[in-house]
C-alpha positions as CSV (number, residue, x, y, z in Angstrom):
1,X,-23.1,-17.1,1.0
2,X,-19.4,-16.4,0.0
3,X,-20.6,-12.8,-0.6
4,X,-21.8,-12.2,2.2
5,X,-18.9,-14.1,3.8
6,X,-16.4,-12.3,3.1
7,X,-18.7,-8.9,3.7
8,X,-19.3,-9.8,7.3
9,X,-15.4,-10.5,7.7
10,X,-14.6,-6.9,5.8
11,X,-17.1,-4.6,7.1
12,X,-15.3,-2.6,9.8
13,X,-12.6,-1.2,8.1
14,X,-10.7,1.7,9.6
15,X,-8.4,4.4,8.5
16,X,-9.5,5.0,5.0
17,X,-9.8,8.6,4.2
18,X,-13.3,10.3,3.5
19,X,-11.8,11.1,-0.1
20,X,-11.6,7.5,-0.8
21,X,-14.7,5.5,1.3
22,X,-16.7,5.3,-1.9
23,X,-14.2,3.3,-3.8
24,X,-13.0,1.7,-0.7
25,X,-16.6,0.7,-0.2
26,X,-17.1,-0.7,-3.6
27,X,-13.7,-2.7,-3.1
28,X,-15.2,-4.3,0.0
29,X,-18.6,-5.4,-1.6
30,X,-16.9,-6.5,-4.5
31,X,-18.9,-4.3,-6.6
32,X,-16.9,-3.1,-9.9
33,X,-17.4,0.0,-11.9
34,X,-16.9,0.1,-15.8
35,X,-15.8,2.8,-17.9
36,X,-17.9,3.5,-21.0
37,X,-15.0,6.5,-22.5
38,X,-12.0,6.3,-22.0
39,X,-10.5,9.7,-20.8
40,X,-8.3,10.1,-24.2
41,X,-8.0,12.1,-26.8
42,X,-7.9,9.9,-29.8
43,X,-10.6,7.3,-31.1
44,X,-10.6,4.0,-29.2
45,X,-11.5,0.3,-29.7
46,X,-10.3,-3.3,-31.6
47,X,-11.1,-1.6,-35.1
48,X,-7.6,0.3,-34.4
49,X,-5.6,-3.1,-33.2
50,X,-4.2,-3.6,-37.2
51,X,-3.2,0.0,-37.5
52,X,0.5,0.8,-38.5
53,X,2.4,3.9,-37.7
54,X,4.8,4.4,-40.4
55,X,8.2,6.0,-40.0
56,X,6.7,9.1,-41.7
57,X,4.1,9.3,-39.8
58,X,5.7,9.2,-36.5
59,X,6.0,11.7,-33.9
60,X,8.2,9.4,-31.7
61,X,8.9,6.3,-30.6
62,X,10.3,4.0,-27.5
63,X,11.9,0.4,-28.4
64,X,12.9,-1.6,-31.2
65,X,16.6,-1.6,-31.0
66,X,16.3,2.1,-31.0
67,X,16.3,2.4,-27.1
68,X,15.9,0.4,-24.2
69,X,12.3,-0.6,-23.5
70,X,10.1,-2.8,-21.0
71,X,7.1,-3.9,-20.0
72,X,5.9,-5.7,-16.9
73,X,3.2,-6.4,-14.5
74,X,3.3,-7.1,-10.9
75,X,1.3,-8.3,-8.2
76,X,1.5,-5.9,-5.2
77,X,-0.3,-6.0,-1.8
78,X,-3.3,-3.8,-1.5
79,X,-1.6,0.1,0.5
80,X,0.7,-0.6,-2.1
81,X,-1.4,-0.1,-5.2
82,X,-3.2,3.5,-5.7
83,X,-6.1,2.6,-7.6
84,X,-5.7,4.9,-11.3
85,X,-2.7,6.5,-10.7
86,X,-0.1,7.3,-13.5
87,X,2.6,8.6,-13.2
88,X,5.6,9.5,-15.9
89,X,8.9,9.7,-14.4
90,X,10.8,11.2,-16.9
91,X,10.7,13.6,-20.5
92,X,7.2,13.3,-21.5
93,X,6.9,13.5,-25.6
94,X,5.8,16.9,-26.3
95,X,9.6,17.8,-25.1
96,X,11.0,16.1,-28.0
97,X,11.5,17.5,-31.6
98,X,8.9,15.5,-34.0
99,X,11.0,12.3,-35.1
100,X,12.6,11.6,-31.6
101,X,13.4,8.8,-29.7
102,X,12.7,8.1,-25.8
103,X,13.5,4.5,-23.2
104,X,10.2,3.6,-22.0
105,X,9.8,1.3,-19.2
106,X,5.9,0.9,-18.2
107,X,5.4,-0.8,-14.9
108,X,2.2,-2.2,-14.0
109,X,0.7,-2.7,-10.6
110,X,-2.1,-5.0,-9.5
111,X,-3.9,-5.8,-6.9
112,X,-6.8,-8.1,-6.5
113,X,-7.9,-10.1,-4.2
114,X,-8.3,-13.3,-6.7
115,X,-4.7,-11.9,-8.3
116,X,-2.4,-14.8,-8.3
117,X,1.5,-14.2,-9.7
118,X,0.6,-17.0,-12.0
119,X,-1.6,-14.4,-13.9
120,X,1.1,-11.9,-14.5
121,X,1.9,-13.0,-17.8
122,X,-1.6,-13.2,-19.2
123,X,-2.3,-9.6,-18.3
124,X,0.9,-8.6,-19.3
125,X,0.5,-10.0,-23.2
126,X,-2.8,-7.6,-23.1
127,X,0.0,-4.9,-23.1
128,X,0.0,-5.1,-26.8
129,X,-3.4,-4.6,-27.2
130,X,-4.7,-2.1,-25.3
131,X,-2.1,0.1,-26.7
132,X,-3.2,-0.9,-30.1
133,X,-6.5,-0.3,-29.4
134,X,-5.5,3.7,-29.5
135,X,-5.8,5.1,-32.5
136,X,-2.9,6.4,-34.0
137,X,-0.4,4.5,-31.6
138,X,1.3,1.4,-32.6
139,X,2.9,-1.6,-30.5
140,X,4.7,-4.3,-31.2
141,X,5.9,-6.9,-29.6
142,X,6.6,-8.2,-25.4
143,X,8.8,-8.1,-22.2
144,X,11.7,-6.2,-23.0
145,X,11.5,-6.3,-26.9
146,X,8.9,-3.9,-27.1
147,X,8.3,-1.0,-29.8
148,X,6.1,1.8,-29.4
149,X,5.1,4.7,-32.0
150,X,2.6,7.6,-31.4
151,X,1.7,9.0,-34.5
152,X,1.7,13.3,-35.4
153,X,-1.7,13.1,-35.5
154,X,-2.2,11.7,-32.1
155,X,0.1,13.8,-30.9
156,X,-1.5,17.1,-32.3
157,X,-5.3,16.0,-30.6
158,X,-3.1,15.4,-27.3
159,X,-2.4,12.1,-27.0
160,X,0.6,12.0,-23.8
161,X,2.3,9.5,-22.1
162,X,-0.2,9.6,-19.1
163,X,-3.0,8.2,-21.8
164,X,-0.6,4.9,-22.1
165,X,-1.2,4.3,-18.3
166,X,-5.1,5.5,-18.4
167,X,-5.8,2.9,-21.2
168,X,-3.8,0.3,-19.2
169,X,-5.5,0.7,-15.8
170,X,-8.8,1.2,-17.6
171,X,-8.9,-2.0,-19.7
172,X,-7.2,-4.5,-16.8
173,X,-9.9,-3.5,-14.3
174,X,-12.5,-4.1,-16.9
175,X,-11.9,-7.2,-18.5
176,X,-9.9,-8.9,-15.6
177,X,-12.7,-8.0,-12.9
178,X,-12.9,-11.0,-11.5
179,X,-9.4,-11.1,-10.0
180,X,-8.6,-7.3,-10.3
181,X,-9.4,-4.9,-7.8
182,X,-6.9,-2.0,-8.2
183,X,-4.2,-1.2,-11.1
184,X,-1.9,1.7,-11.2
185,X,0.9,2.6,-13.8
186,X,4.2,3.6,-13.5
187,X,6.2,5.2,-17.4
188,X,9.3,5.9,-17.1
189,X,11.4,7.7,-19.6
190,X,15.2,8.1,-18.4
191,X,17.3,5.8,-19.4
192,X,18.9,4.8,-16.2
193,X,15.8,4.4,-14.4
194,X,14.9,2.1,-18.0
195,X,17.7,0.2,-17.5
196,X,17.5,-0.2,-13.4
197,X,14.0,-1.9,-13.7
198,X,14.4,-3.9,-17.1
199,X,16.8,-6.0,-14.9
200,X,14.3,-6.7,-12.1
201,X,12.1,-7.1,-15.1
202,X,14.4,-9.8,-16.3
203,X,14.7,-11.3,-13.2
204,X,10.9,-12.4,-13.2
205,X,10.8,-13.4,-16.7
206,X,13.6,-15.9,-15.7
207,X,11.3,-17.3,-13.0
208,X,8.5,-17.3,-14.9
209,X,10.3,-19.3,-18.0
210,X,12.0,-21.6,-15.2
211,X,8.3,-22.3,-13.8
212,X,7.0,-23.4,-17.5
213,X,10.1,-24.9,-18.4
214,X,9.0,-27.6,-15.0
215,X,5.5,-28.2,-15.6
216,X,4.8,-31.9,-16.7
217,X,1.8,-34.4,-16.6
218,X,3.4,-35.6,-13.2
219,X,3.6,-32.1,-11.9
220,X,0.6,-31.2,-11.9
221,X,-3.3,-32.5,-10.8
222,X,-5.4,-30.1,-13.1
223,X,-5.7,-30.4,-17.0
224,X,-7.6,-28.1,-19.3
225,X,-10.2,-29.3,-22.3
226,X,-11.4,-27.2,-25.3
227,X,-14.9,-28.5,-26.6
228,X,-14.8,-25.4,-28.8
229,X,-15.0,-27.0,-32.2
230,X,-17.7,-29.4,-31.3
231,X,-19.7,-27.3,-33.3
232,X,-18.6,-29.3,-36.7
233,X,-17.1,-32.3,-35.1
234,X,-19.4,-33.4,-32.5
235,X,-17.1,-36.0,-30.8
236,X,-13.6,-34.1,-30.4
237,X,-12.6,-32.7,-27.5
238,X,-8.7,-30.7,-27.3
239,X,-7.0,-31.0,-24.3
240,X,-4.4,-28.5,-23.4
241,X,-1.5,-30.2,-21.9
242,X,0.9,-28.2,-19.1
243,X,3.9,-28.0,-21.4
């Protein structure tokens, strides 16, 4: 009944160009699509997550202490987020000598109709992962203390700064379907624009640390339990307390 709810209250919708009435469509009906490959030129998966780029091997690399870097994710109203678009503002890596060094701010937009701002966070940590998941590209680290490698031999099958934002909106869609509709990805690679958005990026980790640094027992009416390691002790239950 929800379903077909909130189909009868969505299903005039005007002004969408004919280019994009399929996945307008399937944005309406709630239907989501999953991607088997991803469109990148290296091996991909959880087997990679451990991998380490060593300073030998490195083509280049973004962060740790080296140059500014961030990483965030926002929650944007729905014309405001292009669904799979990337786009590098900036040097991209095959314009640097093997061994160099860029900023790198990477900018995440969501949309989703079950998005909440409360969820930034939890997608942003996944950061770290999906990168790791490349193989060949190393990541280490949150917010603004991020490091980033790409190895020579990712570099040499292709591997770009576009294929950062590809994994990214790839992997958000697909494991955060329920409250993700639309993700696109914004890399930047010039240092002033780096340093322009790391202090709005900043800005929202402060409110997000103020928020956590609030929650109590008193201030709040849900709690969470964890019945997880039942399994071997049949009577336990964990519950997860707001602070």
């Amino acid at each position: 009944p929800e379903e077909i709810g909130l189909c009868k209250h969505e299903c005039l919708v005007g002004g969408v160009p004919y280019t994009q009435m399929v996945k307008r469509a399937l944005e309406v009906r709630g239907l989501k699509i999953r991607v088997a490959r991803l469109p990148i030129p290296v091996a991909f998966g959880p087997a990679f997550e451990g991998e380490t780029v060593r300073k030998a091997a490195t083509f280049v690399e973004f962060g740790g202490q080296r140059t500014p870097a961030f990483e965030l994710v926002r929650t944007l109203e729905r014309d405001e987020v292009r669904d799979g678009r990337v786009i590098v503002t900036g040097p991209d890596i095959d314009a640097l000598p093997q061994g160099g060094c860029l900023p790198l701010g990477i900018v995440v937009d969501v949309y989703g109709r079950g998005m909440h701002v409360d969820f930034e966070p939890v997608l942003e940590r996944r950061v770290h992962h999906y990168i790791n998941y490349a193989q060949g590209v190393w990541h280490i680290g949150q917010r603004d203390l991020t490091w980033v490698r790409i190895s020579r031999e990712a570099f040499n099958r292709g591997f770009r700064l576009r294929h950062l934002g590809e994994i990214l909106c790839a992997m958000l869609k697909d494991e955060f379907a329920r409250i993700v509709d639309r993700v696109q990805v914004a890399l930047y690679t010039r240092e002033d624009d780096v340093l322009r958005l790391r202090q709005e990026a900043r800005a929202r980790y402060a409110v997000r640390d103020a928020r956590l640094e609030n929650l109590s027992d008193e201030s709040v009416d849900t709690f969470y339990a964890c019945t997880l390691c039942q399994t071997f002790a049949p009577s336990h239950v964990c519950v997860v307390l707001p602070e």
